[in-house]
C-alpha positions as CSV (number, residue, x, y, z in Angstrom):
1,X,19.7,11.8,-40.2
2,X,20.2,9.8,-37.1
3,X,16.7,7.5,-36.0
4,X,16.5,3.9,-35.0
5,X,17.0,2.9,-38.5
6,X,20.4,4.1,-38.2
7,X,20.6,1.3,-35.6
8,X,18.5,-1.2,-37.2
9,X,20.4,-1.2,-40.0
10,X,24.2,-1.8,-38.1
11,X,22.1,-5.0,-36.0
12,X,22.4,-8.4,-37.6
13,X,18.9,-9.3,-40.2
14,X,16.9,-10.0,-37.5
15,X,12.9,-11.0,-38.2
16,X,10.1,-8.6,-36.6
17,X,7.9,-11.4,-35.6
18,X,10.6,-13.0,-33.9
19,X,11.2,-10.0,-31.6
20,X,10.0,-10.5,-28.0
21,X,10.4,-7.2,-27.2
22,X,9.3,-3.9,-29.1
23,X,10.8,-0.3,-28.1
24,X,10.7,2.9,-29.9
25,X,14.0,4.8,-30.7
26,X,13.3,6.4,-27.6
27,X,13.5,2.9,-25.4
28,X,9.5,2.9,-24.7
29,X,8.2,-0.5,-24.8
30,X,5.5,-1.2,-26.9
31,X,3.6,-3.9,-27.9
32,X,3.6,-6.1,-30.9
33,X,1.4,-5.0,-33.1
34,X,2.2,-1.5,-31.9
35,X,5.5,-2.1,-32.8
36,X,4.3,-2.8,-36.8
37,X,2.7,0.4,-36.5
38,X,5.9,2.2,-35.2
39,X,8.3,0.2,-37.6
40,X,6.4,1.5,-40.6
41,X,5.9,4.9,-39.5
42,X,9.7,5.2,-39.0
43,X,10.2,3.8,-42.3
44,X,8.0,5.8,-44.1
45,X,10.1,8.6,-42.6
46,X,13.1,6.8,-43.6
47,X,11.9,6.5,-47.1
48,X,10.8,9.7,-47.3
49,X,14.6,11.2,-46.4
50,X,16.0,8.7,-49.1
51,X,13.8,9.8,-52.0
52,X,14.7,13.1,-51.2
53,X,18.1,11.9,-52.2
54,X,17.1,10.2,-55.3
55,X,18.0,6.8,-53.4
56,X,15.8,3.3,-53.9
57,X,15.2,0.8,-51.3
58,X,14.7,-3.0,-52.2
59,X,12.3,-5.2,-49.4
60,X,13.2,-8.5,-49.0
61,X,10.7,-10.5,-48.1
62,X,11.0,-12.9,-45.0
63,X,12.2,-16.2,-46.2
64,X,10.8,-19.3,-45.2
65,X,12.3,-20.2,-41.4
66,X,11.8,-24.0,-40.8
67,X,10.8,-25.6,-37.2
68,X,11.8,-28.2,-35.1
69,X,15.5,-28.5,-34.9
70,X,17.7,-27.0,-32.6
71,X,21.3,-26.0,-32.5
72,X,22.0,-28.2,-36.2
73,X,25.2,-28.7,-36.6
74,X,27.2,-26.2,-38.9
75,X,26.8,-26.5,-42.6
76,X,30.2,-27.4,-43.2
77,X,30.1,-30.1,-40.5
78,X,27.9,-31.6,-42.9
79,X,29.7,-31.2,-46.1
80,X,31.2,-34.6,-47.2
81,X,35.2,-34.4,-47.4
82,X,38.1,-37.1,-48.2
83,X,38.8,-36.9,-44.6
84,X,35.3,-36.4,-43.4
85,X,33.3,-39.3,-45.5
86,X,30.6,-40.3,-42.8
87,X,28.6,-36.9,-41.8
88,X,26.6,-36.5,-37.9
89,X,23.4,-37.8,-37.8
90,X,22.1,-34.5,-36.9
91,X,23.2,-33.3,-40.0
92,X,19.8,-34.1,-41.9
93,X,19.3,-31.3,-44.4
94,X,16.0,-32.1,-45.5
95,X,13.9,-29.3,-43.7
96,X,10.1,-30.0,-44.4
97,X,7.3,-27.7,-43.1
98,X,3.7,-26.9,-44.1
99,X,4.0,-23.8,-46.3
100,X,0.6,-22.4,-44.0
101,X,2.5,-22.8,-40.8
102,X,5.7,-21.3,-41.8
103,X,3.0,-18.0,-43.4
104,X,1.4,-18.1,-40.1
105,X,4.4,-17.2,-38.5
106,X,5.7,-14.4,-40.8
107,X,3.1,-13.2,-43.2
108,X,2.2,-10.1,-40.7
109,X,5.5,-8.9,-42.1
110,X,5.6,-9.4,-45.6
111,X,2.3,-7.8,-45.8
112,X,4.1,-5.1,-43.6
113,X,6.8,-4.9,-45.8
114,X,4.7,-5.2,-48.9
115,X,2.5,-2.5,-48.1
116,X,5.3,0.5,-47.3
117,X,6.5,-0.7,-50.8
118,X,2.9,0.0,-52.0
119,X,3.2,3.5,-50.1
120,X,6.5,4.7,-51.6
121,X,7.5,5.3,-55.1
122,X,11.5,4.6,-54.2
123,X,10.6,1.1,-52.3
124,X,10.6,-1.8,-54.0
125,X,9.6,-5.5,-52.4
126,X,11.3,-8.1,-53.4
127,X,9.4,-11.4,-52.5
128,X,11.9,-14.1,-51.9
129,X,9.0,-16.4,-49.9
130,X,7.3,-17.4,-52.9
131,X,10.5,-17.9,-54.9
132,X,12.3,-20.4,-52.4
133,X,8.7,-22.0,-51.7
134,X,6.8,-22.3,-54.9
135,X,4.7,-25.1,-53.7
136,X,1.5,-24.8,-52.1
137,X,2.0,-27.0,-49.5
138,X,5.4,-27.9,-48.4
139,X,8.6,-25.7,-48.3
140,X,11.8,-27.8,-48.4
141,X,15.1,-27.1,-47.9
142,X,16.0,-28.4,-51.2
143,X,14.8,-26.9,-54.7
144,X,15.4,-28.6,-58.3
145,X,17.4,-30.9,-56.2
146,X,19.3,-28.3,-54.9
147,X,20.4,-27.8,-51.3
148,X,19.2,-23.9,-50.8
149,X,19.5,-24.0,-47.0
150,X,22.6,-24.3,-44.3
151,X,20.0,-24.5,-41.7
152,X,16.7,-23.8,-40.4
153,X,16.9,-19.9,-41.5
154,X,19.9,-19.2,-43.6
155,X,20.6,-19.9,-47.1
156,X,23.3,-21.6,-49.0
157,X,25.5,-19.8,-51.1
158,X,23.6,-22.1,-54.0
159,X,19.9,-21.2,-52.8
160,X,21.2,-17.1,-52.6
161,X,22.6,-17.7,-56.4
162,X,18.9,-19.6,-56.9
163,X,17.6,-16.0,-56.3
164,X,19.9,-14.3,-58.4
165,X,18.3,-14.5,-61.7
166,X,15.0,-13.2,-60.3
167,X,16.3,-10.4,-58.2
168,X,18.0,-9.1,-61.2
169,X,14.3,-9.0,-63.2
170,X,13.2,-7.2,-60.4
171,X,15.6,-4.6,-61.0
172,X,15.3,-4.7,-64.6
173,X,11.7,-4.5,-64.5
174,X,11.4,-1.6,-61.9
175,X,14.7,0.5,-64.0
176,X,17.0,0.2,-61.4
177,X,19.7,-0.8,-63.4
């Protein structure tokens, strides 16, 4: 079974809204919203083949991205050490950000991604937005006093172990385990 999934899948987690281009499998551009169209036709295809196998695909959803800071320094720049006890300025790990502007940005996918779950008995969405921003009006980098973020887009090893506990309901709940 060889389609662009088989490539999508070997490319690095990469967000559909921040795409600036959209091709099919073939290497036609497209436009954006075409490009929802094609992802989830593909994917129904894709989940159609794996069912047929008696396989189950798990959805995550996006996770809140923050704005507004470039190029932070790396997470363990900013880790206090013996030999390291005054950190970069830069290294400010309190991301703030209107939980509406962050769901502007990517809630065309995770009601993408929500709905081929919807459409398919062996897709499951997992939705990891709500979970690392329960509030409704500020996400933060930091839950229950807990750093959950490295940067603006990528979790700590703490805020992926934060998820943990819920993932594995998911999986309880839907008997995949």
């Amino acid at each position: 079974f060889h389609s662009y999934f088989d490539q999508f899948l070997k490319r690095k987690a990469i967000s559909l809204t921040e795409l600036k281009f959209f091709y099919t499998r073939e290497g036609q551009r497209i436009k954006e919203n075409d490009a929802f169209d094609y992802f989830k036709l593909e994917f129904n295809k894709w989940a159609k083949y794996t069912r047929n196998k008696g396989l189950n695909i798990i959805i995550f959803s996006e996770i809140p991205i923050f704005r507004g800071l470039s190029n932070p320094p790396e997470y363990w720049a900013c880790t206090e050490e013996w030999f390291r006890p005054f950190l970069n300025k830069g290294c400010a790990r309190n991301f703030l950000e209107k939980k509406v502007d962050i769901l502007n940005r990517i809630n065309n996918t995770n009601e993408l991604l929500a709905s081929i779950a919807k459409e398919n008995s062996n897709v499951y969405y997992f939705d990891a937005f709500n979970i690392l921003c329960p509030t409704k009006r500020i996400c933060s980098s930091y839950l229950n006093n807990i750093l959950i973020y490295r940067d603006t887009n990528h979790l700590t090893r703490e805020g992926s172990e934060y998820l943990a506990p819920y993932f594995m309901k998911l999986l309880i709940e839907k008997k995949l385990i």
